[in-house]
C-alpha positions as MATLAB code, in Angstrom:
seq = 'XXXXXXXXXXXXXXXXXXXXXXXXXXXXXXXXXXXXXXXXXXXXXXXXXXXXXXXXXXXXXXXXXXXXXXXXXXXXXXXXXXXXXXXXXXXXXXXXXXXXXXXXXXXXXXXXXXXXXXXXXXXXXXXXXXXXXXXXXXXXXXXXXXXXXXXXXXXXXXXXXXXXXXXXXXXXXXXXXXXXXXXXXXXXXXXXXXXXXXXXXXXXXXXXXXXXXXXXXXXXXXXXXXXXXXXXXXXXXXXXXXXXXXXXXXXXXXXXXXXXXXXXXXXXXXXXXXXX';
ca = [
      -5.748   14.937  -15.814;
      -9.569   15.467  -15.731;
     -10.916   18.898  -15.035;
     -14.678   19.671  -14.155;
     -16.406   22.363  -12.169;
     -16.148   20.854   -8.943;
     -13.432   18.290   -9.154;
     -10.142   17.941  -10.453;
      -9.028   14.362  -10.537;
      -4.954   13.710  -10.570;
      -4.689   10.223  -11.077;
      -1.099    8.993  -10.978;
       0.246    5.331  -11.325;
       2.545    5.824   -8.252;
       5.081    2.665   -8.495;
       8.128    3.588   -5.909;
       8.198    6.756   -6.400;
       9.220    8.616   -3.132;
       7.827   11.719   -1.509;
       9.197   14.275    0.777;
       7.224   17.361    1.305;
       6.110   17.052   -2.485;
       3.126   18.390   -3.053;
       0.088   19.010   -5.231;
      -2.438   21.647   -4.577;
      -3.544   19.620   -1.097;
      -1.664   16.128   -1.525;
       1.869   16.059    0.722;
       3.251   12.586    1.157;
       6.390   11.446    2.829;
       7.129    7.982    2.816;
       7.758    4.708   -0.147;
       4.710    3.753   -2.312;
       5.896    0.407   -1.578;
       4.763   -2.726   -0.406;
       5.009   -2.419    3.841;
       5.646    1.034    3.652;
       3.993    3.778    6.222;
       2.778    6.854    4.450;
       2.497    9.800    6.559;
       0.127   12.803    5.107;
      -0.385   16.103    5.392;
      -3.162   18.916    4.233;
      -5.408   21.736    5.851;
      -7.203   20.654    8.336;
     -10.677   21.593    7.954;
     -10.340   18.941    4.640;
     -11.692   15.459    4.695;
      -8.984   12.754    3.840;
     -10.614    8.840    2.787;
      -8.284    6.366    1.982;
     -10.760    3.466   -0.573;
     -13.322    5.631    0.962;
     -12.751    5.134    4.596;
     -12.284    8.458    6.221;
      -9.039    8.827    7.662;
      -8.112   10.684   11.121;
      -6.587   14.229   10.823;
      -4.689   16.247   13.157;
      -5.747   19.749   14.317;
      -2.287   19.993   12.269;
      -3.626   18.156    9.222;
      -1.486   15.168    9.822;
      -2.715   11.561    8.840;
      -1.269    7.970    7.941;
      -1.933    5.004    6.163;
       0.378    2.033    5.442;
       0.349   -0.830    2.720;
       0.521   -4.549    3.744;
       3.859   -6.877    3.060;
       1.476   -8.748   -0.114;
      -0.479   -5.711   -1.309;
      -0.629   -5.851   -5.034;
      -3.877   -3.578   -5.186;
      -4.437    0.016   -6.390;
      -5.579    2.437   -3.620;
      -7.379    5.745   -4.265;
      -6.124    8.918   -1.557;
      -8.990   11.519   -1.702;
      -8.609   14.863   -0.695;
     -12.457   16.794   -0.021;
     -12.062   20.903    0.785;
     -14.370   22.553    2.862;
     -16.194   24.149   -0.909;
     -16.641   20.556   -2.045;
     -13.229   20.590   -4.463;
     -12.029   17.186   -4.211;
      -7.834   16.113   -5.337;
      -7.786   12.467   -6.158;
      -4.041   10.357   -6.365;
      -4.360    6.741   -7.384;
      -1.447    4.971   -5.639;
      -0.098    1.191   -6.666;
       2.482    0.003   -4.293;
       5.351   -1.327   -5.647;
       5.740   -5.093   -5.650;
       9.072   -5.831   -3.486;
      10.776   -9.611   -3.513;
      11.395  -11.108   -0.125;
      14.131  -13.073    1.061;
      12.285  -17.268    1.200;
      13.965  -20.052    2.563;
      13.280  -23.432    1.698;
      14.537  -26.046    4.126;
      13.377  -29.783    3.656;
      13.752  -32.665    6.273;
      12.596  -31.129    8.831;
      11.293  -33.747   11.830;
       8.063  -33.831   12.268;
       7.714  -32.806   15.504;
       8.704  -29.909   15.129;
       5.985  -29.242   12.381;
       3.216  -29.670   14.594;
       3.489  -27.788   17.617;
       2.360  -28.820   21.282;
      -1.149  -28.014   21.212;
      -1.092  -26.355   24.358;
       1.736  -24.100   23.425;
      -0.696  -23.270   19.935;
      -3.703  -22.286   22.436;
      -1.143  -20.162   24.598;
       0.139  -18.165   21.665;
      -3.706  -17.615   20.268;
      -4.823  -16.231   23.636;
      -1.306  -13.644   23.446;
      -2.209  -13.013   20.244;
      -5.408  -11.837   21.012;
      -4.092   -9.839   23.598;
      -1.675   -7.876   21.192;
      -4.172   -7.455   18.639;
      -6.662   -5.784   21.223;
      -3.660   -3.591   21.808;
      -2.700   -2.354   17.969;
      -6.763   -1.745   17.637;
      -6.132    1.848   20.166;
      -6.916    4.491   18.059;
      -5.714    7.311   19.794;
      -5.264   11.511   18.656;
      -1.839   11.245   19.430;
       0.264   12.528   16.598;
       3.673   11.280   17.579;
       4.145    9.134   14.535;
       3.929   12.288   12.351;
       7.402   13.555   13.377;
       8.957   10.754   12.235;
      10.989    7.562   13.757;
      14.493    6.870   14.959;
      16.078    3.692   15.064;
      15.208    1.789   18.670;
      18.554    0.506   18.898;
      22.203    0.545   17.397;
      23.178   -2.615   16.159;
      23.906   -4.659   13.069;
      20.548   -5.528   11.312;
      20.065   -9.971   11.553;
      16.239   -9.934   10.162;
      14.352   -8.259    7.638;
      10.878   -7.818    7.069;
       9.144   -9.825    4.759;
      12.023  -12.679    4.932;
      10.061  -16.450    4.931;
      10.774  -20.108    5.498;
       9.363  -23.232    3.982;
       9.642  -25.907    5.596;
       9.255  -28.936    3.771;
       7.222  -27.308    0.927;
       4.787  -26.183    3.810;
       5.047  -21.728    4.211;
       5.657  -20.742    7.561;
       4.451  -17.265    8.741;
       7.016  -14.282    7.442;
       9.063  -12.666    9.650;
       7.076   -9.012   10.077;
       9.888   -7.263   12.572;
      13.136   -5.887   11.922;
      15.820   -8.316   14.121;
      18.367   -5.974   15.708;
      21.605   -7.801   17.676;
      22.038   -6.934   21.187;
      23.280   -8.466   24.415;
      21.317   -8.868   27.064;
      20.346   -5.569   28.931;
      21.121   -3.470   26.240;
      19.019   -0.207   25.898;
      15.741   -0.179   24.038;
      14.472    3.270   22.908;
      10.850    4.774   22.214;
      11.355    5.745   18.475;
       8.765    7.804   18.607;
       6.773    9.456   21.374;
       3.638    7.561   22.771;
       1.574    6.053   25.325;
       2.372    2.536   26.696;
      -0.921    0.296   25.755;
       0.776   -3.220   26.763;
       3.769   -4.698   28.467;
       3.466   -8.370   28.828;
       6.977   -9.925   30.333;
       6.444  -13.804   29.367;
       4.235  -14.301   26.174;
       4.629  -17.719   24.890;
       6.449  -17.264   21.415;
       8.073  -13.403   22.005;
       8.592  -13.162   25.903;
       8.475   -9.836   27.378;
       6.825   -7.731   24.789;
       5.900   -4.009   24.667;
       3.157   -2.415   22.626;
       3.792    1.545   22.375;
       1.022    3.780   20.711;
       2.224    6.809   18.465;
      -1.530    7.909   17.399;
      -4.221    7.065   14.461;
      -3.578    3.219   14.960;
       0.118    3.597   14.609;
       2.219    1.075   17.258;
       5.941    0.389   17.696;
       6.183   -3.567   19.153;
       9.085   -4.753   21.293;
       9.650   -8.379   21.414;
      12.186  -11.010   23.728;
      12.633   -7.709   26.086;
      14.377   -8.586   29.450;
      13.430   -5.738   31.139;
      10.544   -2.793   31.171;
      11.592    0.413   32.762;
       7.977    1.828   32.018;
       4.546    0.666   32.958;
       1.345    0.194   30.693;
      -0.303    3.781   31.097;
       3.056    6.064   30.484;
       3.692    8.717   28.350;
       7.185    8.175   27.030;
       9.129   10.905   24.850;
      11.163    9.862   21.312;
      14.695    8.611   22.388;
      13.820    7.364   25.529;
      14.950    4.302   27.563;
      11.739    2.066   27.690;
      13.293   -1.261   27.834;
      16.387   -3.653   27.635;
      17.070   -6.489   25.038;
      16.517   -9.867   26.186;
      16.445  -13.813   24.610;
      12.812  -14.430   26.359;
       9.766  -15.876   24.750;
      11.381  -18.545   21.670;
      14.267  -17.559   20.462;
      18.216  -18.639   19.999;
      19.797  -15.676   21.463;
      19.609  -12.081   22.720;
      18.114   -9.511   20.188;
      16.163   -7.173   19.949;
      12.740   -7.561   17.129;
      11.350   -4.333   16.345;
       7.490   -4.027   14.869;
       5.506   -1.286   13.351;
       1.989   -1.745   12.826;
      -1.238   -0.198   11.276;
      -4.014   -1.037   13.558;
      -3.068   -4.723   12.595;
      -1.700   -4.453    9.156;
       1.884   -5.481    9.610;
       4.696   -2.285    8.309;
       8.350   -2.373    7.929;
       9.866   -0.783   10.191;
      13.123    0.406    8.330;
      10.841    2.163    5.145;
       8.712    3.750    8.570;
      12.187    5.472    9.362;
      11.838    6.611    5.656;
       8.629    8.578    6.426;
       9.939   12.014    7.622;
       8.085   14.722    9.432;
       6.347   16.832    7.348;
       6.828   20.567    7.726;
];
């Protein structure tokens, strides 16, 4: 620890350690230093939180978040500024996690390269999601923590990948829930509806809920809405039903919680508790 007039500089190797509502002088963090994780802050609010030097929203209540991508092997520095100038610095490393990679060979070659017009479908949805997870709203839903959208037995994890023939495929960046079709989908978090999309090419009918500061929930091979893009829906409620639409081998229901567009895990999100 470094001491001078005007600063005082904490810097802390942070590799999965876990806070809840542990604190110094100005620094409370609840959530997994971890690879995917959400972090959800807290301080005074007339202070000036930067995350690698990007200034980060705050709550009249001092809340903020940031979040660490599924590959993120870098060190990231959370600055704390007070009103007189007095600045709290924590160096945080995320802890490197291993991921569940299959590798499946002889797979035809068909199936390898997709219909071109099926790859030019799924850009355009894409595009339309990502437009969605860019709302940065003042909501501050996502600081009071998350409940699970749905009881079920867990069939995918984030992070999982398969390789198919020695060539990576895209990793799975949801948590799968089983479900039957019609079962009951709930906000876990209050927010507004930004998107509801009922036939997108690769996830079918998909739902994009904001919680506030660029944190979304994503719903994905829905069968049914019960809300509208626009609504304000309240932690716990009904939004939606599981479904098998879009590509996919069954009913289920594949939960997402993003950053803007940096892809979180939804199960350590439910780790990150409400602050008091």
């Amino acid at each position: 620890m470094l001491n001078t007039k005007n600063t005082k500089l904490i810097t802390l190797c942070l590799i999965g350690v876990f806070f809840n509502q542990h604190s110094f002088a100005d620094i409370k963090l609840s959530g997994e230093i971890k690879q995917g994780a959400l972090v959800i802050g807290k301080t005074a609010n007339d202070n000036v939180v930067t995350f690698d030097g990007k200034v980060l929203p705050l709550s009249e209540y001092g809340d903020y978040v940031f979040g660490f991508s599924r590959d993120d092997d870098k060190t990231h520095q959370l600055m704390i500024t007070q009103p007189n100038g007095e600045k709290e610095l924590k160096t945080l490393t995320p802890l490197k996690r291993q991921y569940d990679i299959q590798r499946i060979e002889g797979i035809a070659k068909k199936i390898m390269n997709p219909n071109p017009k099926a790859v030019t479908r799924s850009k355009q949805d894409g595009a339309q999601v990502s437009t969605a997870r860019q709302t940065l709203s003042t909501k501050t839903d996502f600081a009071k923590g998350f409940i699970a959208p749905i009881t079920g037995i867990i069939t995918g994890v984030y992070g999982s990948q398969r390789v198919f023939n020695g060539v990576p495929k895209r990793p799975h960046y949801g948590l799968d829930y089983a479900g039957k079709t019609g079962d009951p989908v709930k906000a876990p978090a209050a927010g507004t509806v930004v998107m509801f999309v009922s036939d997108m090419f690769y996830s079918g009918g998909t739902m994009i809920i904001d919680h506030g500061h660029g944190i979304t929930s994503s719903f994905l091979h829905l069968s049914k809405s019960y809300v509208k893009t626009g609504d304000e829906v309240k932690k716990g409620q009904v939004v939606a039903a599981v479904g098998s639409s879009g590509r996919t081998t069954g009913p289920h229901l594949d939960w997402r919680i993003n950053w803007f567009n940096m892809r979180l895990d939804p199960a350590l999100a439910l780790k990150a508790v409400a602050i008091k």
